[in-house]
N, C-alpha and C positions, 0 to 999 in steps of 0.2 A: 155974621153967619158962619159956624162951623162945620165943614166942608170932610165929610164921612169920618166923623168925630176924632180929626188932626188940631191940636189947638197949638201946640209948639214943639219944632223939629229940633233936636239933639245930636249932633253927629257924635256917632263912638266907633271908635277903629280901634282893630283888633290891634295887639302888640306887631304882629308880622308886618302888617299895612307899613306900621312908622318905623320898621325897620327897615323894611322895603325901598319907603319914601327915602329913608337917610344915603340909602344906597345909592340910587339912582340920580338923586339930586347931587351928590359926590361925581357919578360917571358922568353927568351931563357936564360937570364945571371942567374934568378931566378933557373929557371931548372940544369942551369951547378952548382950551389953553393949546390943546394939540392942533387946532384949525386953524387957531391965529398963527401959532408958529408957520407950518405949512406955504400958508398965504401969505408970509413976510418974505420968504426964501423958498421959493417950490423945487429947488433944486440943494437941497440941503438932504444929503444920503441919500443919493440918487449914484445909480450907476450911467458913467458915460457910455453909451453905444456907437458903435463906430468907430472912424478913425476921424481924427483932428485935423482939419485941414487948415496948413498955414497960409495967411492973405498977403 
């Protein structure tokens, strides 16, 4: 039975779309490499505040 005369769906994206997609799929990979770093050494270019107390 064909359902308000759909009989098969085609996806077509516009050029911008897949240029879009190539971008952000790039800033997402940028963003996972910068998160890991982060979370490996969360003190990596960080400024010390305070003073240093010796034990």
């Amino acid at each position: 039975m064909k359902r308000f005369g759909v009989n098969n769906y085609t996806a077509i994206y516009e050029e911008r779309f897949n240029q879009n997609l190539r971008r952000y799929t790039s800033l997402r990979q940028r963003i996972k490499r910068r998160i890991e770093r982060i979370l490996s050494n969360p003190y990596t270019n960080t400024e010390a505040l305070g003073e240093l107390v010796a034990s």
